[in-house]
Backbone bond lengths (Angstrom), bond angles and torsions (degrees), N, CA, C in turn:
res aa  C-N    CA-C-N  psi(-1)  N-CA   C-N-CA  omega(-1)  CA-C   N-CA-C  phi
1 X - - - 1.435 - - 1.518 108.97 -
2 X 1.186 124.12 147.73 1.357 140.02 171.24 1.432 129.34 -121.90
3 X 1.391 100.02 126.42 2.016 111.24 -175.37 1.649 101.96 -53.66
4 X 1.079 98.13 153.39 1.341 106.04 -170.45 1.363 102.64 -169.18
5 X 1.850 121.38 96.04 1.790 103.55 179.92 1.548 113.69 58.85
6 X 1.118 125.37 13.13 1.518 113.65 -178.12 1.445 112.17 86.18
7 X 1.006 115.65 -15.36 1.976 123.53 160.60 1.361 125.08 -77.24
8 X 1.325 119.59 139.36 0.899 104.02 178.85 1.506 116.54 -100.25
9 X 0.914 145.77 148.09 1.674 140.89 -164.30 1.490 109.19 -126.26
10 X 1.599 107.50 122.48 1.612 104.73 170.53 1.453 128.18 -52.75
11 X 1.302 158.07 120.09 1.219 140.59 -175.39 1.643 87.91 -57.49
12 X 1.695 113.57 175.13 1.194 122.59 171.14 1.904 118.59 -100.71
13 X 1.200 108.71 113.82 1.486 111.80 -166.65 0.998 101.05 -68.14
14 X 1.696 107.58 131.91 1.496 133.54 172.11 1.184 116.20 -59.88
15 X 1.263 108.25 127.14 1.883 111.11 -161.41 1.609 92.22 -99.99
16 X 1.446 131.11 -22.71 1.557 114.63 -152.57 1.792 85.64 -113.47
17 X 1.338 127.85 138.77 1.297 112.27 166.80 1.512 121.99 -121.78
18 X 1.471 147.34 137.52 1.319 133.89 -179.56 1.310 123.25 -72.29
19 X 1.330 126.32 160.61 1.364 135.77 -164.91 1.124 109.09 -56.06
20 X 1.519 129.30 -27.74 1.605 134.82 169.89 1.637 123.11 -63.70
21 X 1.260 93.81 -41.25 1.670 108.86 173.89 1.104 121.55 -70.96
22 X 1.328 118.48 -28.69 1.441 119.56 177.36 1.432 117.74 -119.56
23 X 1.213 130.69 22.84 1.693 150.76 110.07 1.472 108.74 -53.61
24 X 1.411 119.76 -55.34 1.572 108.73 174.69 1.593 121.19 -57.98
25 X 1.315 108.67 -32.77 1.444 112.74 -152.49 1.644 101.36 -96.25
26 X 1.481 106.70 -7.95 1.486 126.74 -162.79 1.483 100.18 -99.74
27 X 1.669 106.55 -55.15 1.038 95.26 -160.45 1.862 120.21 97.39
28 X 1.486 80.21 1.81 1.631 82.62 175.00 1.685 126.12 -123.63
29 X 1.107 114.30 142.27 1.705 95.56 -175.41 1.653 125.43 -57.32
30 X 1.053 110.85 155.84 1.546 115.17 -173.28 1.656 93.85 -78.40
31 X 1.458 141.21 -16.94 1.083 105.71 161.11 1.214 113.84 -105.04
32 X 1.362 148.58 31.57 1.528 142.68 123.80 1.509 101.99 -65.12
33 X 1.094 131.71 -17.82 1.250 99.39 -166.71 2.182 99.70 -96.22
34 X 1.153 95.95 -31.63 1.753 97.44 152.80 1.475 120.47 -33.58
35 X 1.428 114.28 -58.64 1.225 137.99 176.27 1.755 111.93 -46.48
36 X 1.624 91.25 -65.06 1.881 90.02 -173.98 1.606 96.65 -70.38
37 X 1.281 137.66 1.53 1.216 134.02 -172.87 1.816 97.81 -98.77
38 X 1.110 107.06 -46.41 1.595 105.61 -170.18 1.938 96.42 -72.16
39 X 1.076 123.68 -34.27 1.711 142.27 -176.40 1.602 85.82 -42.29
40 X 1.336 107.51 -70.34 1.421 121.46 -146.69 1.701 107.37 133.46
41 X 1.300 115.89 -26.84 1.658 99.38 -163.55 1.502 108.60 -56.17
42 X 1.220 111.72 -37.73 1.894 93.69 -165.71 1.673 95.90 -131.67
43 X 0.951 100.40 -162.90 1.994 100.05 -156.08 2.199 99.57 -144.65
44 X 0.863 107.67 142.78 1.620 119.24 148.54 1.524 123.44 -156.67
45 X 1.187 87.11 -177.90 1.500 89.79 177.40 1.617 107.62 -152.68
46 X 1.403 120.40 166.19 1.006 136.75 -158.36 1.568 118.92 -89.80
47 X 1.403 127.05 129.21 1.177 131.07 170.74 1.996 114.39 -70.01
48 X 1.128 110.39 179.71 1.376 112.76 175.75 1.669 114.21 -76.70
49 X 1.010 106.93 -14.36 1.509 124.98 162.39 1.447 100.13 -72.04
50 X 1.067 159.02 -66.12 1.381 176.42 17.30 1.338 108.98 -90.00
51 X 1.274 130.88 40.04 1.341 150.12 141.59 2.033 103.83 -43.77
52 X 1.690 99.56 134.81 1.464 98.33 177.55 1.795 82.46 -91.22
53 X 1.901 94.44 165.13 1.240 107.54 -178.86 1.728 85.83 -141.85
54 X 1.687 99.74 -174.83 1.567 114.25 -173.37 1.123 101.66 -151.73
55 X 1.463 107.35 136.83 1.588 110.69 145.25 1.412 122.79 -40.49
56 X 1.300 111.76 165.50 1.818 106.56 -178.29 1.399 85.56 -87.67
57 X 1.100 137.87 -35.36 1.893 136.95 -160.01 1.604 95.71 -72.03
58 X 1.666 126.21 7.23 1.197 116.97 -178.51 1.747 102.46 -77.71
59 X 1.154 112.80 -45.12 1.265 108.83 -169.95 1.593 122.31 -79.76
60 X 1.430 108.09 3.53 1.954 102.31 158.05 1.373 106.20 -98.20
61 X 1.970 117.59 -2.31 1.723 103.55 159.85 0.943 100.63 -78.01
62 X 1.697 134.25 -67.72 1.493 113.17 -174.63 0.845 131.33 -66.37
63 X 1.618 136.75 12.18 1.650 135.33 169.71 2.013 93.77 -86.69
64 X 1.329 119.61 -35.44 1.980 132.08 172.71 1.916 93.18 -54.19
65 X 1.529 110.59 -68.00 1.307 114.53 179.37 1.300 120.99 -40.13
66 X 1.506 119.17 -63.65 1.774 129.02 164.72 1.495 102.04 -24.54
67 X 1.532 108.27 -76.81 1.461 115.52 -155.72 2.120 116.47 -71.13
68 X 1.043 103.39 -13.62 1.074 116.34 171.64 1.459 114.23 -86.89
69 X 1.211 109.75 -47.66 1.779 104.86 166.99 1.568 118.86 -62.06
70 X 1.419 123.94 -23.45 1.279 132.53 171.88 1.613 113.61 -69.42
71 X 1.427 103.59 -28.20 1.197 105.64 171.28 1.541 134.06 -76.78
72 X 1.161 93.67 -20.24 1.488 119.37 -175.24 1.535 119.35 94.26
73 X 1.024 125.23 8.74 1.333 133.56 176.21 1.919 102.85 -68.77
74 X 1.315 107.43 124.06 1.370 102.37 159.76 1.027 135.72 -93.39
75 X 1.832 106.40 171.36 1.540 125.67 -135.08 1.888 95.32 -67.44
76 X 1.236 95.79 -42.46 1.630 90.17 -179.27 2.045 125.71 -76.35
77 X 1.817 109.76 -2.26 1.542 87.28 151.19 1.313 114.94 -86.98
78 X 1.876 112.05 -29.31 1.328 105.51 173.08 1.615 144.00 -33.05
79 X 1.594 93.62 -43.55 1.575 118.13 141.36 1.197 132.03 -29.65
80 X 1.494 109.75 -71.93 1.317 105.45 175.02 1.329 130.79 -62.90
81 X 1.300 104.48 -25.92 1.569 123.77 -174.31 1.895 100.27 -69.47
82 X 1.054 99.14 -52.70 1.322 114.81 -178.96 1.409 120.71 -56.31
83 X 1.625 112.96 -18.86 1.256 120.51 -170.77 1.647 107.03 -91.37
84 X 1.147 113.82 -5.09 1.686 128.81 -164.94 1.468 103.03 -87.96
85 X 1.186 116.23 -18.44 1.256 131.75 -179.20 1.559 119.94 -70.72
86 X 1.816 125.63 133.79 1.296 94.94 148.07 1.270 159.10 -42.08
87 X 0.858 123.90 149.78 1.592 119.20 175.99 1.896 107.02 -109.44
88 X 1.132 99.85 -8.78 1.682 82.58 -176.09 1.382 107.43 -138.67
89 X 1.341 127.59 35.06 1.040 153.82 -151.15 1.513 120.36 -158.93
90 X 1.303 139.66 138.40 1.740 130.01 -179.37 1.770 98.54 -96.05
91 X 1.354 120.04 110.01 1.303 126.74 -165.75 1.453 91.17 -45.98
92 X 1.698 105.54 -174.01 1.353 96.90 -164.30 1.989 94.54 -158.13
93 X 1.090 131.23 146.86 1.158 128.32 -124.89 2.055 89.43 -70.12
94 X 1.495 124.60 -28.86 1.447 108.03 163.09 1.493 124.38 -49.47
95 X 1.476 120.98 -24.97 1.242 120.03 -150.09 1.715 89.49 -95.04
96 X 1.344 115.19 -42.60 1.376 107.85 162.22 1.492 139.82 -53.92
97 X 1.249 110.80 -42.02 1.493 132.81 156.22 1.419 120.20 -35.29
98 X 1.504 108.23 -49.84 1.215 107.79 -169.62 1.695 103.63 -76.05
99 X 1.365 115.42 -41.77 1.516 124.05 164.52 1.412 126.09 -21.96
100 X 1.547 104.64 -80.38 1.247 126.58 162.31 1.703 118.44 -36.49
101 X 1.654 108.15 -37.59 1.579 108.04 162.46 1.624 123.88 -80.89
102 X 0.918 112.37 7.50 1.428 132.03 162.15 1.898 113.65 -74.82
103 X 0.880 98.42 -38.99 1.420 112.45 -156.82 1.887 102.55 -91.67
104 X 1.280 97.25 -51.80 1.571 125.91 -168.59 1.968 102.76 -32.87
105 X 1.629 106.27 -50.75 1.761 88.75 -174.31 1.150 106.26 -67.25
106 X 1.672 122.34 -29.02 1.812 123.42 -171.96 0.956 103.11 -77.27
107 X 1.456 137.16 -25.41 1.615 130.37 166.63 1.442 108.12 -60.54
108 X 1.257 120.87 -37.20 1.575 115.04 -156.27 2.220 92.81 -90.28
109 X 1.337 100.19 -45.34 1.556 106.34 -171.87 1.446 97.39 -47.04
110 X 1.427 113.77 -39.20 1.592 121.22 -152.80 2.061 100.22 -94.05
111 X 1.441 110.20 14.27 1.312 103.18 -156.43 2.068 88.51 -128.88
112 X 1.511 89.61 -21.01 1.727 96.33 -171.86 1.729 93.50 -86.72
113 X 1.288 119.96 -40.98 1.505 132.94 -175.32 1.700 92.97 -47.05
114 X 1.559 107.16 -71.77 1.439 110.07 -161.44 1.316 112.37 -50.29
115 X 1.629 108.80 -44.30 1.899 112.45 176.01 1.459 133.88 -45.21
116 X 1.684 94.15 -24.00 1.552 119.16 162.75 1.023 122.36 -70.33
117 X 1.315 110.55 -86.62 1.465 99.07 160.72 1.032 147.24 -10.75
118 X 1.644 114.55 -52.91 1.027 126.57 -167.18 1.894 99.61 -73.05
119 X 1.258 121.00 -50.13 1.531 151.75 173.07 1.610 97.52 -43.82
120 X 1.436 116.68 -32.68 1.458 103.32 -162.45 1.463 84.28 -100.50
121 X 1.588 125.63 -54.35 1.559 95.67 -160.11 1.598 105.99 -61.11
122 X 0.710 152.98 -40.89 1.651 160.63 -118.58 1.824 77.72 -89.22
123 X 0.824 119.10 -62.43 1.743 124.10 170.93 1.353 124.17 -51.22
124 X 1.472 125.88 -41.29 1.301 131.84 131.25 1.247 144.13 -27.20
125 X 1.841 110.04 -53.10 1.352 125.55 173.66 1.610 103.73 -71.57
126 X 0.898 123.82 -56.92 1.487 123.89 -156.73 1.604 104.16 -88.90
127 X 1.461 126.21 -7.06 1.443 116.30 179.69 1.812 105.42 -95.23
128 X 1.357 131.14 1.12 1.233 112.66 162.21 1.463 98.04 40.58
129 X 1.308 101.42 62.42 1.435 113.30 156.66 1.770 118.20 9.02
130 X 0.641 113.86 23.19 1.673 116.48 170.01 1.763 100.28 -64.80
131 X 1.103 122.51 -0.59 1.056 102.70 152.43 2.086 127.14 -140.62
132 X 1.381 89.97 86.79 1.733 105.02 -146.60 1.657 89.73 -67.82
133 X 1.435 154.53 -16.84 1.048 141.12 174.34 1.640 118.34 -78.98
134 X 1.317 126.58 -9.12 1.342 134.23 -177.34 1.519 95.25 -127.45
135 X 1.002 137.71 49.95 1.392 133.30 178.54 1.487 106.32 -113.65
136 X 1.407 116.38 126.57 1.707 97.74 -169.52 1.357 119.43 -90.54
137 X 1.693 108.29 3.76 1.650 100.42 176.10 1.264 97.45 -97.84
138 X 1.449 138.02 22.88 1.547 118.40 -177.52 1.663 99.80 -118.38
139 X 1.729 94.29 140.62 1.285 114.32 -175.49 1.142 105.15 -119.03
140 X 1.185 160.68 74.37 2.044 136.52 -158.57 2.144 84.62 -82.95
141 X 1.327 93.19 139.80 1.378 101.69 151.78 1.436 98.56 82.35
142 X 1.220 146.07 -12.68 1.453 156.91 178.13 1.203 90.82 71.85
143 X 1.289 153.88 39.64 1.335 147.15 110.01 1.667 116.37 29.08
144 X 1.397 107.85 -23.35 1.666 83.27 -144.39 1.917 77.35 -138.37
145 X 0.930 112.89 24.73 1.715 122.51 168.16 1.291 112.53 -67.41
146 X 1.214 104.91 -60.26 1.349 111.20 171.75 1.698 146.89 -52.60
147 X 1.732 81.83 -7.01 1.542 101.09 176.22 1.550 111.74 -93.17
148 X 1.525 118.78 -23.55 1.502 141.30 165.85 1.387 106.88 134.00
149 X 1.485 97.81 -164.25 1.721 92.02 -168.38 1.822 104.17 -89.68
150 X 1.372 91.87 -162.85 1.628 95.79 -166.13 1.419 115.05 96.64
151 X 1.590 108.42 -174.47 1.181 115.72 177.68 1.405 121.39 -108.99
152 X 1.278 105.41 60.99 2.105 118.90 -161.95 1.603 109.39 -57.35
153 X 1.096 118.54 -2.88 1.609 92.90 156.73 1.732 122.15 -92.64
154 X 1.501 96.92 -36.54 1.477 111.95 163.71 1.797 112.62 -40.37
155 X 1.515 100.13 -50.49 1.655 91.73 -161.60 1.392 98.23 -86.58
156 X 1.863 126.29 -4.01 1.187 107.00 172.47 1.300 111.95 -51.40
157 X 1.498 134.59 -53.71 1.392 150.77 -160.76 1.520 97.78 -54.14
158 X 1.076 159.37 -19.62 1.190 164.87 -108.41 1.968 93.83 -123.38
């Protein structure tokens, strides 16, 4: 802020930001952010310098992008999800909502999978196979090719 007459005056917030600023402010490298730019996830355009610039609304897509890749969701529903969005407009907490409900059964499908997993090796690790005929990672002979790929005794449990 700046004195002014005894007022104080807001500076005016910078609406366009450069690829440095919003790697800093992100937290993400400037070449991921090339990346989600060459992908499709987020968008700029060029100054007369031919410097890329950003919307400020770039960095709650790539803070959605971050947290969605942590999740394991890939780059291409992120995409799609991402595509539902305005573009000329700063989404607005429905437009996110509805996003996030996009995601929500593959979060939960992808959250019951891991609990298994997690449930089956722990039963695996600690049973020292003393019992090698009911063991669900054992295949002798690839037996179980023919059922397709993956880990088909694992996903029987499912």
């Amino acid at each position: 802020m700046t004195e002014n007459s005894g007022f104080r005056q807001k500076r005016p917030i910078q609406r366009d930001l450069s690829v440095g600023e919003v790697a800093m402010r992100s937290g993400v490298a400037v070449s991921a952010l090339h990346f989600y730019e060459r992908q499709g996830l987020i968008r700029s355009w060029r100054n007369n310098g031919n410097q890329r610039r950003y919307p400020r609304e770039v960095l709650r897509r790539v803070a959605v992008i971050k947290i969605a890749q942590r999740t394991g969701i890939p780059l291409a529903s992120i995409k799609e999800a991402l595509s539902t969005l305005p573009n000329q407009r700063t989404p607005t907490v429905e437009d996110w909502r509805r996003l996030s409900a996009q995601w929500r059964a593959e979060l939960d499908e992808r959250i019951e999978k891991l609990t298994q997993l997690r449930d089956n090796l722990t039963g695996c690790i600690g049973c020292g196979c003393l019992s090698i005929r009911d063991c669900p990672l054992r295949n002798p002979h690839d037996e179980l090719a023919s059922e397709g790929p993956g880990a088909r005794l694992l996903e029987r449990h499912e």
